[in-house]
C-alpha positions as CSV (number, residue, x, y, z in Angstrom):
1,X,43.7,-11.6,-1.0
2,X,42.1,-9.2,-3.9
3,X,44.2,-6.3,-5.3
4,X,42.7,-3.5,-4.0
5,X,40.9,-1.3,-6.8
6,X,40.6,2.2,-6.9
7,X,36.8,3.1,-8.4
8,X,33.9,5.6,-7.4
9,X,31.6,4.9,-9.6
10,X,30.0,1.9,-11.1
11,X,28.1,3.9,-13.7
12,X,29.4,7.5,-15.3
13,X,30.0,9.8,-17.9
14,X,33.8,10.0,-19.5
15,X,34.7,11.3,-23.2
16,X,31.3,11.5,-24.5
17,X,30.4,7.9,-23.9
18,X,29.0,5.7,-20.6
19,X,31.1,4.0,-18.7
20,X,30.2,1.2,-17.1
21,X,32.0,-1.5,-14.7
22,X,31.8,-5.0,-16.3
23,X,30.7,-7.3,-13.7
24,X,30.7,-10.5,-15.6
25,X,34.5,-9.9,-15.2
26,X,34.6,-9.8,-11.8
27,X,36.2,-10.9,-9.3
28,X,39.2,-12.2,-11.9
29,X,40.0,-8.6,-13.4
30,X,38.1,-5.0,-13.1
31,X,36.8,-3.4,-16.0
32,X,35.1,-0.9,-17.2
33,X,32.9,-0.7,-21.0
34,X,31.5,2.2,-22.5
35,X,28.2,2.9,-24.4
36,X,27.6,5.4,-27.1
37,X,24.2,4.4,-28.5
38,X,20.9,2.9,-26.4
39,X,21.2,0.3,-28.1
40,X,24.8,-0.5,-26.7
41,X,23.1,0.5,-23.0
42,X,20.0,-1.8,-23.6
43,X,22.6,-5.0,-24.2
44,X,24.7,-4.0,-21.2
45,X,21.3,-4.2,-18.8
46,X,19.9,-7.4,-20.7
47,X,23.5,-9.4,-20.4
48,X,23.4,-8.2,-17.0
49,X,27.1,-5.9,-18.0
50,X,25.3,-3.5,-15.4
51,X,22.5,-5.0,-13.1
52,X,21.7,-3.9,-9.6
53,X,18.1,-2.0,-10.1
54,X,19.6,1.6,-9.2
55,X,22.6,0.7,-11.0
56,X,20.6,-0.3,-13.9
57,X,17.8,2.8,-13.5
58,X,21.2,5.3,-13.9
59,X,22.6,3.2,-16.4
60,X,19.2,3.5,-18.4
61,X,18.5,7.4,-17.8
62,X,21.9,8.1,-19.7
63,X,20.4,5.8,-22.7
64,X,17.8,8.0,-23.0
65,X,20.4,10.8,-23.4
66,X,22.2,9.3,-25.8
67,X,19.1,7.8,-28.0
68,X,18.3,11.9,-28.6
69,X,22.4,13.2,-28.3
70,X,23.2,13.7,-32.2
71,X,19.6,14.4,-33.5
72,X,19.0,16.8,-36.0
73,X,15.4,17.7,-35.9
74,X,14.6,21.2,-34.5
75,X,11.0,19.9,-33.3
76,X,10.9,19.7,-29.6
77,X,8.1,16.9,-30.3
78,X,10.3,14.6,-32.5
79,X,12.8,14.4,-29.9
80,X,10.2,13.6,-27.2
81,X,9.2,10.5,-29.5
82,X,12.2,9.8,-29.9
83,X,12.6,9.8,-26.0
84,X,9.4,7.5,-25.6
85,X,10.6,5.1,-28.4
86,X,14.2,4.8,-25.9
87,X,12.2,4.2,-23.4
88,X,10.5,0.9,-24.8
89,X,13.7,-0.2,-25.9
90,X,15.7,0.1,-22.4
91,X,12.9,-1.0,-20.0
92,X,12.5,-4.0,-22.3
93,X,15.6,-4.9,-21.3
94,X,15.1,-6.0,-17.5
95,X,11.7,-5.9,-17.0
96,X,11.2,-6.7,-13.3
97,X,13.5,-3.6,-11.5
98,X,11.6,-1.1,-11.1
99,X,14.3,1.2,-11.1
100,X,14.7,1.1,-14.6
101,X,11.0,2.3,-15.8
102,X,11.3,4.9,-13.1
103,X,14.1,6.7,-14.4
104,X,13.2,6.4,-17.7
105,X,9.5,7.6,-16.7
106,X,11.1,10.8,-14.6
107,X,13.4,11.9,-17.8
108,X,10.2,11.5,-20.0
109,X,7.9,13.3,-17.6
110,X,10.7,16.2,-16.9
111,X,11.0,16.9,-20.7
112,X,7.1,17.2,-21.1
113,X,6.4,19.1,-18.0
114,X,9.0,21.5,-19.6
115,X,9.2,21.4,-23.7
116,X,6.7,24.2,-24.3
117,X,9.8,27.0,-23.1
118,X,12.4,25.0,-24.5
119,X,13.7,23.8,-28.3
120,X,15.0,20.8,-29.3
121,X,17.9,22.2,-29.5
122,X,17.9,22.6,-25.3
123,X,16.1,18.9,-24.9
124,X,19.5,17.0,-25.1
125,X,21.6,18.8,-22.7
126,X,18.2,18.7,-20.4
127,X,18.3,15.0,-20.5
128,X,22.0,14.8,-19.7
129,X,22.0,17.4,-16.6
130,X,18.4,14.8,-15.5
131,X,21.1,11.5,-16.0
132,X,23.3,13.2,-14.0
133,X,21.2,14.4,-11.4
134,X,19.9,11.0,-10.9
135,X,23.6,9.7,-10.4
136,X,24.5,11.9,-8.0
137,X,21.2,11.4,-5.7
138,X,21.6,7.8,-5.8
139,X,24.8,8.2,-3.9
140,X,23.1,10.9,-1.2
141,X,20.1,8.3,-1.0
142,X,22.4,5.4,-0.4
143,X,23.9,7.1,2.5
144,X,21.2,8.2,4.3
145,X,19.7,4.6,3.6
146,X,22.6,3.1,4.9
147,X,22.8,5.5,8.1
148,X,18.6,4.4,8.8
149,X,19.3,1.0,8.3
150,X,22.9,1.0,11.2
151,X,20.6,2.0,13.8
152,X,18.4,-0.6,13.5
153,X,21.3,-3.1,13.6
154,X,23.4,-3.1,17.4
155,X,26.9,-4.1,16.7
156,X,28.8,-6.9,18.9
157,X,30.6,-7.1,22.1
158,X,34.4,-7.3,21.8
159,X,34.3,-11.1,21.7
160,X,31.2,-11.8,19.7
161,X,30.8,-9.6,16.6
162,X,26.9,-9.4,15.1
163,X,26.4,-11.6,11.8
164,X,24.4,-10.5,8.8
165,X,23.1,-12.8,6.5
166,X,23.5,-11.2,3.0
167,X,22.2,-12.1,-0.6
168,X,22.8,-10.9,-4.0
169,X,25.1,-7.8,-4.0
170,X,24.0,-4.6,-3.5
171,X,26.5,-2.6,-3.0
172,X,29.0,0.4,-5.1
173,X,28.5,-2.5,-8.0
174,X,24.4,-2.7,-7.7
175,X,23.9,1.3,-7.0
176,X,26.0,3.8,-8.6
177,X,28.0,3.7,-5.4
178,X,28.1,2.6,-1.9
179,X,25.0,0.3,-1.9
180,X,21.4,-0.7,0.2
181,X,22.0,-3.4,2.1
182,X,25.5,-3.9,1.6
183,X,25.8,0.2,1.9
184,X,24.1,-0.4,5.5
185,X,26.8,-2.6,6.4
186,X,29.2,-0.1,5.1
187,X,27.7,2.1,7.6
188,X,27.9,-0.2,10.3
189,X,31.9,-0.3,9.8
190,X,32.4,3.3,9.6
191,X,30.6,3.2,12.9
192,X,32.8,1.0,13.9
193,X,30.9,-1.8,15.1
194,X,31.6,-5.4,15.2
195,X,30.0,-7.4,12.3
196,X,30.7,-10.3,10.4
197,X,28.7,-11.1,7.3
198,X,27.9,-14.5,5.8
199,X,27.2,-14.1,2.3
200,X,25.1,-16.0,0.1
201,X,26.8,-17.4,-3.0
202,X,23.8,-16.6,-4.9
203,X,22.8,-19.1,-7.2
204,X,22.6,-19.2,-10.5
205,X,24.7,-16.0,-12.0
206,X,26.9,-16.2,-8.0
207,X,26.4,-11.9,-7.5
208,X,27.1,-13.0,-4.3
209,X,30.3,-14.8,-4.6
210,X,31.3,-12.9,-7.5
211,X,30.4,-9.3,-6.2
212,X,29.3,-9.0,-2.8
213,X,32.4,-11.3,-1.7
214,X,35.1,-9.0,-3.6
215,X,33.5,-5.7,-2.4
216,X,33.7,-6.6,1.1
217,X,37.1,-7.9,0.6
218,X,38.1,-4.7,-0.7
219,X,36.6,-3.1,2.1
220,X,38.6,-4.9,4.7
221,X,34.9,-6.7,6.1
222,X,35.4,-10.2,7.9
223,X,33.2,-12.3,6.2
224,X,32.5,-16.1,5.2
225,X,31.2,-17.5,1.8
226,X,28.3,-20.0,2.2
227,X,26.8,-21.9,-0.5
228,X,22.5,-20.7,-0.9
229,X,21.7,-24.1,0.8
230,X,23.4,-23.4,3.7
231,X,21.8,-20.3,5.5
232,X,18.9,-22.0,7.2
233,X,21.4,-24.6,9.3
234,X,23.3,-21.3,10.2
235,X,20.4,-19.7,11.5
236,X,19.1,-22.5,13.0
237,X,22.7,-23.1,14.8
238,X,22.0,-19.8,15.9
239,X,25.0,-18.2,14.0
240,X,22.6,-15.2,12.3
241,X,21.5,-12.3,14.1
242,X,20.4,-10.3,11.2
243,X,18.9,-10.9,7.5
244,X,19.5,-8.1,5.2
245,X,19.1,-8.0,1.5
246,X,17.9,-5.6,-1.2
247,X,15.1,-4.8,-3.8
248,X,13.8,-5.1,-7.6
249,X,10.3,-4.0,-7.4
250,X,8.3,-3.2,-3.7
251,X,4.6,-3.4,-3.9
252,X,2.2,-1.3,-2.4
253,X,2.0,-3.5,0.3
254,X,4.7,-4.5,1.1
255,X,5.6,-7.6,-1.1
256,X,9.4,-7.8,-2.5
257,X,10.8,-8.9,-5.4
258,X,14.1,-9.9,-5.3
259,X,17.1,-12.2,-6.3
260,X,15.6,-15.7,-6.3
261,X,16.4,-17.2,-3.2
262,X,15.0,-14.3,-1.1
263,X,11.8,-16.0,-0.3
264,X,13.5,-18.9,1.0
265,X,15.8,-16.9,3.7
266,X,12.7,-14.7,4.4
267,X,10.6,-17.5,5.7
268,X,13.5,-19.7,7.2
269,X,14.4,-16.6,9.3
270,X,11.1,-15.8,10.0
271,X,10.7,-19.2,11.4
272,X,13.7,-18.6,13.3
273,X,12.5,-15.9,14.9
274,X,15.2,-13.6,13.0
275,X,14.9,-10.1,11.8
276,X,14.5,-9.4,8.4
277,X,15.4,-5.9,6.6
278,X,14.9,-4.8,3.1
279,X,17.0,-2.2,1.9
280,X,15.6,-0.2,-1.0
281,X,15.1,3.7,-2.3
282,X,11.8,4.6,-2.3
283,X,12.2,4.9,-6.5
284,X,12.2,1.2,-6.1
285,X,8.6,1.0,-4.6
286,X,5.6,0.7,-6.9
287,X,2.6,2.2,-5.4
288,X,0.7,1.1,-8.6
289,X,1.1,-2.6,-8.0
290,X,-1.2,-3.5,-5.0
291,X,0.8,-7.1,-4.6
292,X,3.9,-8.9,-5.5
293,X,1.2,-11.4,-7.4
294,X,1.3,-8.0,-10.2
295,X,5.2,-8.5,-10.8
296,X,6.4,-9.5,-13.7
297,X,9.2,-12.0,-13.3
298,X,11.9,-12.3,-15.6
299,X,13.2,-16.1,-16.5
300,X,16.6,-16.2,-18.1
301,X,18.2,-18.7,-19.8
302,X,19.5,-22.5,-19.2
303,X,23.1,-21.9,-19.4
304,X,22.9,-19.9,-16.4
305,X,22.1,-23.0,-14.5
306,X,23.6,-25.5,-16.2
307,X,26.9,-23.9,-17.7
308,X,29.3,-24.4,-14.6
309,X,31.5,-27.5,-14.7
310,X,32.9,-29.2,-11.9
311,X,36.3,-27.4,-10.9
312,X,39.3,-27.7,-13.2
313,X,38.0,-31.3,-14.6
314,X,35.5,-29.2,-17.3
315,X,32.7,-31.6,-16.2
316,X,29.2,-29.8,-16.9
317,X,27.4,-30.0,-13.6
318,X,23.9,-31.3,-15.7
319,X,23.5,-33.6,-18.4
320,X,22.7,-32.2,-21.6
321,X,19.9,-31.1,-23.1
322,X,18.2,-30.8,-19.7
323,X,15.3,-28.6,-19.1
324,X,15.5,-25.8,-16.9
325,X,13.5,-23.5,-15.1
326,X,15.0,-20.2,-14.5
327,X,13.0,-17.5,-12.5
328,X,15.7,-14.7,-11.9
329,X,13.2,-13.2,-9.0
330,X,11.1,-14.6,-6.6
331,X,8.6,-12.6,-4.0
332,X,8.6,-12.5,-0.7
333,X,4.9,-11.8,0.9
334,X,5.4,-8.6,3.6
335,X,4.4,-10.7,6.6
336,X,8.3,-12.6,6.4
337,X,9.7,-8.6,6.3
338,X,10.0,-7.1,9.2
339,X,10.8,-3.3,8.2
340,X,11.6,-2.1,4.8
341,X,14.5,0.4,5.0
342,X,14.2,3.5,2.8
343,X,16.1,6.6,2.4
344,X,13.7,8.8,4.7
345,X,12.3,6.4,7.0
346,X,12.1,3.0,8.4
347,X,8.8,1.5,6.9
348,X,7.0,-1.1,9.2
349,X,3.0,-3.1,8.5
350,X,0.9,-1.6,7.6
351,X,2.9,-1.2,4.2
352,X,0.3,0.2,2.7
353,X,0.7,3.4,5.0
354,X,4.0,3.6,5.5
355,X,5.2,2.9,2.3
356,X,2.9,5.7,1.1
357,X,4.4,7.9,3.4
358,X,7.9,7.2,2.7
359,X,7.6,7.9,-1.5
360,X,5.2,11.6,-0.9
361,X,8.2,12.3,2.2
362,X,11.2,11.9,-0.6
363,X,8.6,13.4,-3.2
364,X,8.4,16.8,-1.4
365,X,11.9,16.3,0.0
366,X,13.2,16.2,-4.0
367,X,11.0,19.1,-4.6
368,X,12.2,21.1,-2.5
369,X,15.9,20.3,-2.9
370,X,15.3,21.4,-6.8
371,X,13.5,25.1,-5.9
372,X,16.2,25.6,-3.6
């Protein structure tokens, strides 16, 4: 069993510089990095140091603070160049999250919207108080996500618990804390309902091993680690009641992108005749992308798939030299989803409506929450 860990936060602000948990690390030791130049925040997002796309989007709003924190100019435009150039840089980084262009996009738009009352001199501290705001909402949106997503899901009966099938992690380590789809099963246990979770190892980088496994450890969640190949003979066994997994990037109508290996479980459990739920805050769905065929997909490199050996022996698990083909996303087509979870609603086909809906209801609910 895992030493429990104290943490709140995967992402924050401490002694002038970002913090950041450093999930490569994990589940052997916890640990935290910090950031004091975009630059710094751009390599932690691209080595995957941070990754989760809210995780990432917070992680990338303070690197836009800290690409304008020490200049000099007194121009309110120069530092707004200076913000656009940061922007570049850090959605570069991970192109496929959504999150990530969002946030930068919002601090952007906020400083434009409001530059001609302010100085340069105001800019920077406007950009830290957006960072931070941005934080702290992620946590309030994860809740309520988590609370929409609990009653969709009945628990078990004394003797049999529900089981969710889970992929990737996307919980306090993928958001800056409590989660989507792990933060719905987070929910369930406060409720106090019987699950059980099988979790995905998540080939190639393992999130799901690495991360999801340790975080429901910590939270004292009976679980079971399966290898990726695994989940259709569970469901066909009829050992999963419920497929629930997270989101990069959520079309217009309804397509997902998501860990590779999403596609896979969607269909298989669609086959099965089992419900499938994405989890995702409605800064994750792209209204300007009509399909999933739009997405950009990131491919990473070989040694992700080739550079595990064979247990303590140090045997490399592929010759070589070998070529490899290393998508880090796939897409799931809308018709394998059946309801897409958000933060103010439950979104179900058509997608085009609903998920319309759901972005203009947390829109105006934002609005209002910043005249109040």
């Amino acid at each position: 069993m895992e030493k429990k860990v104290k943490f709140t936060r995967s992402v924050y602000w401490k002694d002038g510089k970002l913090v950041l948990v450093d999930q490569p690390k994990l589940p052997k030791s916890f640990e935290t990095v910090t950031c004091s130049t975009a630059e710094e925040v751009a390599k932690c997002i691209k080595t995957m140091t941070v990754r989760g796309a809210p995780a990432i989007g917070a992680a990338g709003s303070y690197g836009m603070y800290l690409a304008i924190e020490k200049m000099t100019s007194s121009n309110p435009e120069d530092v707004l160049k200076s913000l656009k150039k940061a922007k570049i840089l850090l959605d570069a980084a991970r192109p496929t999250a959504v999150n990530l262009s969002w946030a930068t996009s919002r601090i952007v738009k906020f400083i434009e919207t409001s530059i001609e009352t302010k100085t340069a001199k105001n800019v920077p501290q406007m950009v830290f108080e957006e960072a931070e705001r941005i934080c702290d909402e992620d946590v309030q949106i994860n809740k309520s996500l988590g609370k929409f997503g609990a009653d969709l899901i009945a628990g078990g009966t004394v003797d049999k618990p529900t089981n969710l099938l889970h992929h990737c992690n996307t919980g306090r380590l993928a958001t800056v804390d409590y989660g989507t789809a792990l933060g719905i099963i987070y929910t369930l246990q406060e409720q106090k309902k019987n699950i059980h979770v099988y979790v995905d190892e998540t080939r190639p980088r393992l999130q799901g091993s690495r991360l999801s496994a340790w975080e429901l450890q910590q939270a004292g969640i009976p679980q079971h680690l399966i290898c990726d190949s695994a989940s259709g003979y569970l469901m066909r066994k009829g050992m999963i009641d419920v497929v629930v997994y997270g989101a990069d990037r959520v079309t217009a109508n309804g397509d997902v992108a998501n860990k590779i290996g999403t596609y896979n479980l969607s269909v298989v459990a669609h086959e099965n005749k089992i419900p499938v739920y994405c989890a995702c805050p409605t800064s994750t769905i792209d209204l300007s992308l009509e399909t999933g065929d739009e997405i950009e997909i990131e491919q990473r490199g070989a040694e992700e798939v080739t550079g595990l050996t064979i247990d303590s022996t140090g045997i490399p698990i592929a010759p070589k030299g070998v070529p490899v083909c290393n998508f880090a996303f796939d897409v799931t087509p809308n018709k394998y989803v059946t309801a897409i979870i958000t933060e103010v609603m439950v979104c179900r086909p058509p997608y085009k409506e609903s998920l319309r809906k759901a972005v203009e209801l947390a829109n105006e609910l934002r609005k209002q929450k910043a005249a109040a």
